[in-house]
Steps between C-alpha positions, in 0.01 A plus 500: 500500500159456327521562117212654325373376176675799267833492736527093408427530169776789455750257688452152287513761170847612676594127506426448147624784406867391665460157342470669181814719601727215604399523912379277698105498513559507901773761503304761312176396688653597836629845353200592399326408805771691698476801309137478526489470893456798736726397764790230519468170471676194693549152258275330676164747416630496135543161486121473653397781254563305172512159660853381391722317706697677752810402340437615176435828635832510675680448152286731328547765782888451478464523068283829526820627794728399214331746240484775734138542489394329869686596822434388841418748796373428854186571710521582825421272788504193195847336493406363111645684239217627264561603174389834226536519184599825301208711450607721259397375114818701309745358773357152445540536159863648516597215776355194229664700202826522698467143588407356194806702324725354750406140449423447164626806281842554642604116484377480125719815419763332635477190302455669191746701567753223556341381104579819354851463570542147453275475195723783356785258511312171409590407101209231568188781511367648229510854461119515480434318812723747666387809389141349641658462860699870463152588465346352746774609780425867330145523572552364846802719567232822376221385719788457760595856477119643477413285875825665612450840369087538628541272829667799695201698374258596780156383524317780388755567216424136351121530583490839275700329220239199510173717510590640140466187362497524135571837484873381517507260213270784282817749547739254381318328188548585197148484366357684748144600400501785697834635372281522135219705670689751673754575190201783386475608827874573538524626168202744579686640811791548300281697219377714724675869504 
């Protein structure tokens, strides 16, 4: 597969990107060149594509399986397995939220869980150093229950609650500029006969 100048540049910036983000540079370079590829791909014209070792993009292929965000499928008349990558952007991002939850939130509730209780019963902690990890396990446990409560949203839903932006924070805070500006307004309407 011959890369073009912008299509290589988007792929090492999806590399550094996953660097930044705890992946691999090589795992998150072959997802984006999969999602970025018009047809299937076997491991052999990815690993000629970025010009890694063959091996590497086994392990990467089998990490990217792992997430949930590669698959492998067939071609006929080729006995290879190729492989796709999920093409749409708000299942990606549900699939790595998921994911990411999975391995890294859920295991830290746990533990601090498992504090909680114990540090309840330890004489040896102070009560300050406590009430830091009660909070702690608090704001995780509310983030928690946000993912949990807007993950079964669909697509669209989440998309429509994104595009207002601001507008969301405006109706909540207290200082609201434009709460001050419409107060004549309102009292106006409620002036007239």
């Amino acid at each position: 597969m011959e890369l073009s100048p912008t299509t290589q540049k988007y792929i090492l910036h999806w590399g550094e990107m996953g660097t930044r983000w705890g992946v691999n540079r090589t795992v998150a370079q072959i997802h984006a060149l999969l999602f970025l590829a018009n047809a299937p791909l076997t491991a052999e014209e990815i690993a000629a594509s970025l010009n890694v070792a063959r091996s590497n993009v086994s392990n990467s292929l089998k990490e990217l399986q792992s997430w949930g965000l590669v698959r492998s499928t067939h071609v006929m008349g080729d006995r290879r397995d190729h492989f796709v990558a999920l093409q749409d952007v708000w299942e990606i991002f549900r699939v790595i939220m998921e994911q990411r939850k999975r391995r890294e939130i859920d295991p830290t509730l746990t533990v601090l869980r498992e504090c909680a209780i114990e540090g309840a019963q330890d004489a040896a902690i102070e009560p300050a150093t406590l009430a830091r990890m009660d909070e702690v396990l608090a704001f995780l446990e509310m983030l928690d229950t946000a993912y949990s409560d807007y993950s079964n949203l669909p697509p669209a839903t989440l998309q429509r609650m994104l595009s207002m932006g601001g507008k969301v924070a405006k109706f909540f805070s207290p200082n609201d500029k434009t709460d001050k500006a419409d107060k004549p307004a309102k009292a106006r309407k409620a002036a007239k006969p």
